[in-house]
MMTF fields as JSON, N, C-alpha, C and O atoms, coordinates in Angstrom:
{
  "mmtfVersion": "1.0.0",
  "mmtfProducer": "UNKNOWN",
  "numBonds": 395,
  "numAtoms": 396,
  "numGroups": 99,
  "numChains": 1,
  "numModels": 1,
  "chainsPerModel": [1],
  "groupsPerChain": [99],
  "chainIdList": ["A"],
  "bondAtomList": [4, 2, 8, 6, 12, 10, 16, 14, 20, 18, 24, 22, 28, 26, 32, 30, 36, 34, 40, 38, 44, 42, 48, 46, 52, 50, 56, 54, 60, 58, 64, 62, 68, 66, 72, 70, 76, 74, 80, 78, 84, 82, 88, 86, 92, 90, 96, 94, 100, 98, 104, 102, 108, 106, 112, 110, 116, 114, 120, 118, 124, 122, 128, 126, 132, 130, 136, 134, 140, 138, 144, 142, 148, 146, 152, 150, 156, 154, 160, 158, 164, 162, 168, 166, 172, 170, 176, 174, 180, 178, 184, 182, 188, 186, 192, 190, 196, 194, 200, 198, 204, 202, 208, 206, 212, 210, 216, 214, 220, 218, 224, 222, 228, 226, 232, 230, 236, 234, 240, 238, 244, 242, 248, 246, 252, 250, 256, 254, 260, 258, 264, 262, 268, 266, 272, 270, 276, 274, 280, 278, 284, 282, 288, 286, 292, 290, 296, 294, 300, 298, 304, 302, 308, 306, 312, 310, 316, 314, 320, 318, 324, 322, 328, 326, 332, 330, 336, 334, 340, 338, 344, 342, 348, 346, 352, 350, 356, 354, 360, 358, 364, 362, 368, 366, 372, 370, 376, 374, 380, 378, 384, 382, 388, 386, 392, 390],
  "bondOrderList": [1, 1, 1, 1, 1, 1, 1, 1, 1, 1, 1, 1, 1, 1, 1, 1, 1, 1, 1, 1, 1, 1, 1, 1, 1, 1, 1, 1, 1, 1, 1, 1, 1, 1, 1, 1, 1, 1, 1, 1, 1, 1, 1, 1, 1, 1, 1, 1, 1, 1, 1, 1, 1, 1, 1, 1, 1, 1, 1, 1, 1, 1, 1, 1, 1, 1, 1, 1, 1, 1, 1, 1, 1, 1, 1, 1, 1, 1, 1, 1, 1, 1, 1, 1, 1, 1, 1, 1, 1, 1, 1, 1, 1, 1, 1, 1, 1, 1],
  "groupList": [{"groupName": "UNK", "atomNameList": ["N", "CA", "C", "O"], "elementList": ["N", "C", "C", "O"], "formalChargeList": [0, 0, 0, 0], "bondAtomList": [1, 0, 2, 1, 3, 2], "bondOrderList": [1, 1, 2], "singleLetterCode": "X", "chemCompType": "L-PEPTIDE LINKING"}],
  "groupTypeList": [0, 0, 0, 0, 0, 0, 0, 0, 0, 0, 0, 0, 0, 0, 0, 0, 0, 0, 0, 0, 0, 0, 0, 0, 0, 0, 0, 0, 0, 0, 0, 0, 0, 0, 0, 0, 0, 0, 0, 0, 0, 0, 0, 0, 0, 0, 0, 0, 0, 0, 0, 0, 0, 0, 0, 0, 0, 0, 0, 0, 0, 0, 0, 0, 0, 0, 0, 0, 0, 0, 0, 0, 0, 0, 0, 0, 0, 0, 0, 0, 0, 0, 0, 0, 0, 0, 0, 0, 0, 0, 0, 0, 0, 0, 0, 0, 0, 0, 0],
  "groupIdList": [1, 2, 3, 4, 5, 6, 7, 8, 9, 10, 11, 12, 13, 14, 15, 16, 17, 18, 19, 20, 21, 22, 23, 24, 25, 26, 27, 28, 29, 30, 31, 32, 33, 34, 35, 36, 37, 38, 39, 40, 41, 42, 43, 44, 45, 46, 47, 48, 49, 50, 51, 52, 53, 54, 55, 56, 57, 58, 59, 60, 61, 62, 63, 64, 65, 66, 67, 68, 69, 70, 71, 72, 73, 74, 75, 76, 77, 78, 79, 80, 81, 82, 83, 84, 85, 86, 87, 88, 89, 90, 91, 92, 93, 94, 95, 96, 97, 98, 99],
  "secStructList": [7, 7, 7, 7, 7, 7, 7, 7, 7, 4, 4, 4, 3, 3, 3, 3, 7, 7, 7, 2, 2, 2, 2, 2, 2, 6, 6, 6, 6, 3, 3, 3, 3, 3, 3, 7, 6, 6, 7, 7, 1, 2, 2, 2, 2, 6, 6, 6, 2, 2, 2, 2, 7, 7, 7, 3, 3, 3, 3, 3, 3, 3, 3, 3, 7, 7, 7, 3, 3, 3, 3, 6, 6, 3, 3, 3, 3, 7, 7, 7, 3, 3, 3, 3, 3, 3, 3, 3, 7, 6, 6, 7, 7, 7, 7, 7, 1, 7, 7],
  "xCoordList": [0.828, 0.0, 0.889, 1.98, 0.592, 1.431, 0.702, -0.501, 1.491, 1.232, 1.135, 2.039, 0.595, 0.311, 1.302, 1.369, 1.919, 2.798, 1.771, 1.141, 1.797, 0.972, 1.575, 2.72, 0.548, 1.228, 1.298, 0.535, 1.837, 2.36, 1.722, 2.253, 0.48, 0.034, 0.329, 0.065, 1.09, 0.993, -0.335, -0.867, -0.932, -2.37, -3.37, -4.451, -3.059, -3.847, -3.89, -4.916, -2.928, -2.86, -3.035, -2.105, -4.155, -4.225, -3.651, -3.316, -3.518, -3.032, -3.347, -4.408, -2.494, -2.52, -3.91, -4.078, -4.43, -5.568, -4.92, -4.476, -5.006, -4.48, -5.318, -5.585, -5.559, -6.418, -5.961, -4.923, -6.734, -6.142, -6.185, -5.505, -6.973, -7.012, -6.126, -5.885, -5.54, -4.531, -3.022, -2.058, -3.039, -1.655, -1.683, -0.485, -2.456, -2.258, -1.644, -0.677, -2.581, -2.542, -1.037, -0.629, -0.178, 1.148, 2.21, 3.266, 1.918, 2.89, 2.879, 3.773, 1.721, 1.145, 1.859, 2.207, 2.606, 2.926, 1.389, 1.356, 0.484, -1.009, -0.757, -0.289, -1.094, -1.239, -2.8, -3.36, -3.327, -4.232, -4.362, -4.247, -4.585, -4.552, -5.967, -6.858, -5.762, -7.088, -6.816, -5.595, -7.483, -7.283, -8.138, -9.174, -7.57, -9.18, -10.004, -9.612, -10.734, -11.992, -12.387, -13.312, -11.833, -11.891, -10.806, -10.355, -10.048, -8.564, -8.906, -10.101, -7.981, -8.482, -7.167, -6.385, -7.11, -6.002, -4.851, -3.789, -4.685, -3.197, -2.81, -1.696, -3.535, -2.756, -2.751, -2.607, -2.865, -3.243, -1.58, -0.62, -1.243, -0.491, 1.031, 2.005, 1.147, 1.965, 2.803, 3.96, 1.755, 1.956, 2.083, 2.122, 2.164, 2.743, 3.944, 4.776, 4.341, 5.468, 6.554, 7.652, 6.303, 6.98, 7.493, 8.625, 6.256, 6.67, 7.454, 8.51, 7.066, 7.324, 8.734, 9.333, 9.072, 9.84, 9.977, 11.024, 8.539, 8.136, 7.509, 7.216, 7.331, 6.54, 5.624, 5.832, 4.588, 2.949, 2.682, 2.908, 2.09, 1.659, 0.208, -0.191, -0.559, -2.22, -2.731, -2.208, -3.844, -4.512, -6.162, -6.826, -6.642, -8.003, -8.473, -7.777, -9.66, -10.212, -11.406, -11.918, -12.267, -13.296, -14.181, -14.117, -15.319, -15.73, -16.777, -17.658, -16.389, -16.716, -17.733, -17.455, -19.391, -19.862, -20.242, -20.102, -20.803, -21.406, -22.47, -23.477, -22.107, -22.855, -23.756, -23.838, -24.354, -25.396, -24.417, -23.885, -24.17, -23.099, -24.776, -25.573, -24.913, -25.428, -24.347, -23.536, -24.874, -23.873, -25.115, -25.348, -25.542, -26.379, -27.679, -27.908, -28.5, -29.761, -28.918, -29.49, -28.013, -27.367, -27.24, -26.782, -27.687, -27.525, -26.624, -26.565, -25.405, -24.617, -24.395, -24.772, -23.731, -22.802, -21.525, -20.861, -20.929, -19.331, -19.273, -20.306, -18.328, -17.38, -17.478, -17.247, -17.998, -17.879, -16.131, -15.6, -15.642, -14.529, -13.955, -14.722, -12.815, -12.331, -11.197, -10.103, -11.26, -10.093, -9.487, -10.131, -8.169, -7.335, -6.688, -6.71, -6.202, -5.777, -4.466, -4.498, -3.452, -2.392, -1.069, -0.639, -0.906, -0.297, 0.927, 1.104, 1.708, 3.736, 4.221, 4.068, 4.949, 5.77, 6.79, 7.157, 7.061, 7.857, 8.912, 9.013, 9.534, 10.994, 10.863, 11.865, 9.383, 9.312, 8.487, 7.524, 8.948, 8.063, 7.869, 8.83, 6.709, 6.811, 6.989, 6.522, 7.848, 8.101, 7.197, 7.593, 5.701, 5.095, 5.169, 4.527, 5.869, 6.096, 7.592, 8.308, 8.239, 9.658, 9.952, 9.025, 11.019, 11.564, 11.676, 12.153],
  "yCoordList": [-1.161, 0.0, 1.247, 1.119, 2.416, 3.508, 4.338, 4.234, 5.069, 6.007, 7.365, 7.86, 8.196, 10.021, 10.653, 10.426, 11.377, 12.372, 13.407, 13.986, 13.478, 14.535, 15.959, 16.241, 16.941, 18.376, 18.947, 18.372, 19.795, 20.369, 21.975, 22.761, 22.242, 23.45, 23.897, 23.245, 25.473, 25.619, 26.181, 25.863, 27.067, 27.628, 27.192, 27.739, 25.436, 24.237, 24.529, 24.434, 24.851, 25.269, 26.801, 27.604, 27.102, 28.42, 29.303, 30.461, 28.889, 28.857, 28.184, 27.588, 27.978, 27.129, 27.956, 29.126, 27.151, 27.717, 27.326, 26.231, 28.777, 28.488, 29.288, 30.449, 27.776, 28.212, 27.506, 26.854, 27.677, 27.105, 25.177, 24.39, 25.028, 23.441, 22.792, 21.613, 23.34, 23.042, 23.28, 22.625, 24.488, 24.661, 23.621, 23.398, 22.591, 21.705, 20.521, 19.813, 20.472, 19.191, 19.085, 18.063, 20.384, 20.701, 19.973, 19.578, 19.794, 18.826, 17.282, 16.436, 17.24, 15.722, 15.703, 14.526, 16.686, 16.585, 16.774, 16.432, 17.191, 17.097, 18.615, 19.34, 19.105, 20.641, 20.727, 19.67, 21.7, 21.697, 23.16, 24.237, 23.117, 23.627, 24.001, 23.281, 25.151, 25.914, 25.424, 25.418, 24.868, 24.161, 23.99, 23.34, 24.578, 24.942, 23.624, 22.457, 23.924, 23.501, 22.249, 21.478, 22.181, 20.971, 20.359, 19.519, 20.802, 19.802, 18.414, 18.154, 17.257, 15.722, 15.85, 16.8, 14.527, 14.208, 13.838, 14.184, 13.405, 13.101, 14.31, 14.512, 15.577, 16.588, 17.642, 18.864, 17.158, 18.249, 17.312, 17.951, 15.65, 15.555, 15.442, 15.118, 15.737, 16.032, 16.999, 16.97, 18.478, 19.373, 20.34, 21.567, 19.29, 19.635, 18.863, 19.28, 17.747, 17.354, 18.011, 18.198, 18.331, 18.838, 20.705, 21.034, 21.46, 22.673, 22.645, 23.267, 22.112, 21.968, 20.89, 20.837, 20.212, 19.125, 18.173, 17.848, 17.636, 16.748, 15.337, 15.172, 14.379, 13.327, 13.07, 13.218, 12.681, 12.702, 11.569, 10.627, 11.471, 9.905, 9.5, 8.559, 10.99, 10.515, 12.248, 13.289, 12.153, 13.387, 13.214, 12.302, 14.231, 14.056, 15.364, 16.378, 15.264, 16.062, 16.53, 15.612, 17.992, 17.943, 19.09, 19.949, 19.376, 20.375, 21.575, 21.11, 22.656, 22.968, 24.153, 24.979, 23.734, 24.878, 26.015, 26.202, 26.993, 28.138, 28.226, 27.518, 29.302, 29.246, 30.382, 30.775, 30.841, 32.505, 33.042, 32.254, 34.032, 35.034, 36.212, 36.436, 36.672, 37.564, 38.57, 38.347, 40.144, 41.133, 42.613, 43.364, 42.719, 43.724, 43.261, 42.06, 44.251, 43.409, 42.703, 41.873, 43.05, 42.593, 40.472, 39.704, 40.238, 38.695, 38.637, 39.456, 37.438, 37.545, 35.959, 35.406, 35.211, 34.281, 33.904, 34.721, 33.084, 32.766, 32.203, 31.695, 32.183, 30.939, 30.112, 29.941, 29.216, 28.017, 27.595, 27.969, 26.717, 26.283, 24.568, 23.699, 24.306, 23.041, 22.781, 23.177, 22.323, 22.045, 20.559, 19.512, 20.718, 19.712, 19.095, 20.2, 18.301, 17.492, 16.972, 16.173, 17.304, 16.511, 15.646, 16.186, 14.727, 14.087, 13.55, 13.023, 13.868, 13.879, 12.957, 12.522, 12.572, 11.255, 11.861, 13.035, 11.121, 11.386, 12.24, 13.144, 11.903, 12.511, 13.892, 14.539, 14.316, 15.934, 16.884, 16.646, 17.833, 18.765, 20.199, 20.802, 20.73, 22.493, 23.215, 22.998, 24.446, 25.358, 26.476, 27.238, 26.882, 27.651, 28.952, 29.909, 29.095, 30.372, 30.666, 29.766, 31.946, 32.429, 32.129, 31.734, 32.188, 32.512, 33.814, 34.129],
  "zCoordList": [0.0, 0.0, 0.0, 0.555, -0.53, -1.185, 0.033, 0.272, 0.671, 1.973, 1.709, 2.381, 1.154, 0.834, 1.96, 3.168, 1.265, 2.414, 2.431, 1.546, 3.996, 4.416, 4.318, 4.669, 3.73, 3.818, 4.955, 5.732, 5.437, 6.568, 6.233, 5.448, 7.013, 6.777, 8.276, 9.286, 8.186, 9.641, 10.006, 11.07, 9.105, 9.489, 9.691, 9.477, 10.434, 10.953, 12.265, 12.939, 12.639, 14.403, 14.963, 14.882, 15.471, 15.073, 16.536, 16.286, 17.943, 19.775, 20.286, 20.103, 21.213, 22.477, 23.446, 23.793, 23.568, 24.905, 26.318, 26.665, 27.187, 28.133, 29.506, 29.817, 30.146, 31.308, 32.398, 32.506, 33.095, 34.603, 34.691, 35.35, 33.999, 33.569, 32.695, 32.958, 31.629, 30.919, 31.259, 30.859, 32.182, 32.681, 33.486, 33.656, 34.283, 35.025, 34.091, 34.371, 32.709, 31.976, 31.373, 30.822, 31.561, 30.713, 31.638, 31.144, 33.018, 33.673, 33.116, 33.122, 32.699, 32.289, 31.237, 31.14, 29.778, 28.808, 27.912, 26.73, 28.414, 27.458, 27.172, 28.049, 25.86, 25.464, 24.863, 24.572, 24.725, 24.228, 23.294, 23.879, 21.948, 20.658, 19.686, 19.234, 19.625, 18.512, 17.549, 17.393, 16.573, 15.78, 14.158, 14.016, 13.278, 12.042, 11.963, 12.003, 11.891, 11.87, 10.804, 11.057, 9.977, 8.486, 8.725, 7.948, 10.194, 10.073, 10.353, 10.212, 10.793, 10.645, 11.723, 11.742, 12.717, 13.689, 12.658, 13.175, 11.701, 10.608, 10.486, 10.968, 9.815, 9.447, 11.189, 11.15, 12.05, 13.302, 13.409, 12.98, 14.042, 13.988, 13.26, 13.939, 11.818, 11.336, 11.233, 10.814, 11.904, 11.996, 12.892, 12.8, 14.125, 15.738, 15.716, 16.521, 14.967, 14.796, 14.064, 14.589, 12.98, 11.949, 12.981, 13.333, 13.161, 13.846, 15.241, 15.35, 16.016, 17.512, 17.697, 18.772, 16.712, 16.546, 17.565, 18.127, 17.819, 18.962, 18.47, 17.286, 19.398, 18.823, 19.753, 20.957, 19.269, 19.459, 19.72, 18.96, 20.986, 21.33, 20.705, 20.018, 21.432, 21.369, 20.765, 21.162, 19.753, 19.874, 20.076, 19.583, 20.863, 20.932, 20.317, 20.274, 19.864, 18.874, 19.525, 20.167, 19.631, 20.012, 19.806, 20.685, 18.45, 18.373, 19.95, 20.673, 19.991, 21.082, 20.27, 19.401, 21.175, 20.282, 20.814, 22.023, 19.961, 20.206, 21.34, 21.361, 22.43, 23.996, 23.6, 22.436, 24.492, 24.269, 25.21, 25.993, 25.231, 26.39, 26.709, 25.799, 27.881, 28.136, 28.987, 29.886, 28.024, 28.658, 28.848, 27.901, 29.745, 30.351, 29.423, 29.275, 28.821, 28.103, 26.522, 25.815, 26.328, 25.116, 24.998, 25.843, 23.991, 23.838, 23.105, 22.188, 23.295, 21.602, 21.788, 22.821, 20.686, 20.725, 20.715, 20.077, 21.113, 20.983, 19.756, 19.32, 19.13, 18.001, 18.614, 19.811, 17.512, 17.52, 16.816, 15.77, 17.881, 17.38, 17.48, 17.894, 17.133, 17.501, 18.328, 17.925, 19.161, 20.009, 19.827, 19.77, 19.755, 19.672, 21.178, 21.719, 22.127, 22.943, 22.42, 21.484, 22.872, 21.97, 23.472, 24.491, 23.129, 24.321, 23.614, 22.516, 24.629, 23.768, 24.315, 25.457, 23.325, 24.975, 25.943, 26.0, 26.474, 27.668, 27.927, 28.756, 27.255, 26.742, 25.827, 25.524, 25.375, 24.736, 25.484, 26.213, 25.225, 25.586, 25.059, 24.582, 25.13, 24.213, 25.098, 26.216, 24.745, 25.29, 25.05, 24.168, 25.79, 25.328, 26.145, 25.713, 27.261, 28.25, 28.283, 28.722, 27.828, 28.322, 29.462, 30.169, 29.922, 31.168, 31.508, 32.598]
}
């Protein structure tokens, strides 16, 4: 069987989301990533590998949708977006904060 090289788009990964739950998950080696929306886990992982020059154990995928926000009588909505889960092995890790 003949294997497609995957393209390497970086404008697949769009930030790291960072909250008080994920800075926990970053000791674990778990990051979690904005991620376009038509992407697929092959090209999400080819392309945390290829940029970050890491290797990828596990990715989880998970569309997150649009909430109602209320702001004084004003109604609006959020973006709808996709979040990515990405779990590194042992031995890597991203550097997403300076010193």
């Amino acid at each position: 069987m003949i294997q497609k090289k995957q393209i390497v788009k970086p404008d697949i990964i769009k930030y790291p989301i960072i909250t008080d739950k994920t800075t926990k998950d970053i000791e674990n080696n778990r990051y979690c990533f904005k991620v376009a929306q038509k992407s697929n886990k092959n090209q999400i992982k080819t392309t945390i590998e290829e940029v970050f020059n890491v290797k990828v154990q596990q990715i989880n995928t998970l569309n997150i949708p649009n909430k109602t926000k209320t702001i004084g009588k004003f109604k609006g909505k959020t973006a709808q977006y996709k979040k990515a889960i990405v779990q590194l092995h042992k031995e890597y890790t991203i550097k997403l904060f300076e010193d």
